[in-house]
N, C-alpha and C positions, 0 to 999 in steps of 0.2 A: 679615584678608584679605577675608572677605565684606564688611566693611563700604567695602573698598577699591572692590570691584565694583560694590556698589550705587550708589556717590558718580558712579562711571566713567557707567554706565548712567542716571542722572538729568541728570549732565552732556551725556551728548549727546543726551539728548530737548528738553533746555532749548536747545541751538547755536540753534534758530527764532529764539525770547525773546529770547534772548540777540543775538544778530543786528540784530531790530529793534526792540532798547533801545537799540541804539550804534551809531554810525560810526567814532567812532573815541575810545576814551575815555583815550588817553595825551594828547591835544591839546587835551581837556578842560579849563576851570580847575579850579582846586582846591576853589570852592564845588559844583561841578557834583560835582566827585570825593565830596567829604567826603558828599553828599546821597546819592548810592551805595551808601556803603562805613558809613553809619551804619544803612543796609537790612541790609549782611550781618552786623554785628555782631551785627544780631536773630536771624539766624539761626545765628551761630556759638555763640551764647550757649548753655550748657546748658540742660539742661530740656526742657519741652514746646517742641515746633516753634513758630516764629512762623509769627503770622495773618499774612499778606502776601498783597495782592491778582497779579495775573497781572502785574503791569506793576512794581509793587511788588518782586518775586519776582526778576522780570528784570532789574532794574536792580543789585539786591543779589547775582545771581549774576555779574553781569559786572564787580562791582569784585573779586569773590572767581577768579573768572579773570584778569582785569587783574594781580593783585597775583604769582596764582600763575606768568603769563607771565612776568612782567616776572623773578621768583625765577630760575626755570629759565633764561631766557632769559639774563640776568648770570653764572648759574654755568656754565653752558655757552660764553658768551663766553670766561672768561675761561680755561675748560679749553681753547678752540679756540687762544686768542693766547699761551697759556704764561706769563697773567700773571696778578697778583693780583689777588683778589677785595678791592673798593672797599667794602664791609659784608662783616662775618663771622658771619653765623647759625649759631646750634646746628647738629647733627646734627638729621637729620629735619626741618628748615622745612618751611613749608608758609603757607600762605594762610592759613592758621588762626591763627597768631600773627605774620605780616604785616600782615593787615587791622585786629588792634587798634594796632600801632604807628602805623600809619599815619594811623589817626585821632586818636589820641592827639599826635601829629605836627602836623597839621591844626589841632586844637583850641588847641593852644598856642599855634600861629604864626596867626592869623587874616591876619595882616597879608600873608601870603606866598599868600593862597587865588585872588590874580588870576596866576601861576604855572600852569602845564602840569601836567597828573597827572604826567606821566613825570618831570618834573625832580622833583616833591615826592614823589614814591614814592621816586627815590631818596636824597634826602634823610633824608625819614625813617627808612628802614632801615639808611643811612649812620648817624644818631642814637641808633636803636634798638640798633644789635650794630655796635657800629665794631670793627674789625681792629688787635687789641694790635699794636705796633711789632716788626718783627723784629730782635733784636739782631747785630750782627753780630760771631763772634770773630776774634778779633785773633790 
């Protein structure tokens, strides 16, 4: 839970940074995206912090927000429209095991890197944790 606070509280000293790293990074292409989201995996990685300069930092926080809106934002959708979820993530998601599918995503498909972040986020998470079939009884 502490560690929950402190993530809270460094997120919203970074909202500046973050702000004017991006205008808009869902209408992004996908090389713009992958150059981002290969920042935060430095910093999701365990271990020592990554060195990451101020712009650096910024850019890497805001694929790690991007990913995390876009999570909430899908599952909340589809709790608003009483419909199904398009990807089906574990319990607990999070940015944290977003941001490496998504690159992982990325890297595979090079060909798809002139694509929207928003269409390729959700791609790749559609790829990463697709939704078993529901069977229906008879």
């Amino acid at each position: 839970m502490k560690g929950d606070s402190v993530r809270f509280f460094a997120m919203v000293a970074l909202l500046p940074v973050i702000a004017v790293a991006q205008d808009s990074i869902g209408k992004e292409d996908g090389a713009q995206l992958l150059a981002r989201c290969e920042l935060a995996m430095r910093l999701l990685e365990p271990g020592p912090a990554a060195e990451l300069n101020r712009d650096e930092y910024g850019n890497a926080m805001s694929c790690i927000g991007f990913v995390d809106g876009f999570i909430w934002g899908h599952g909340w959708a589809a709790w608003r429209q009483n419909s199904p979820m398009y990807y089906c993530p574990p319990d607990r998601f999070s940015a944290a095991e977003g941001v490496p599918a998504l690159v992982k995503y990325l890297r595979t498909h090079p060909e798809r890197l002139d694509s929207e972040a928003h269409i390729l986020t959700f791609a790749a998470l559609s790829s990463a944790y697709p939704c078993e079939p529901v069977l229906q009884s008879r």
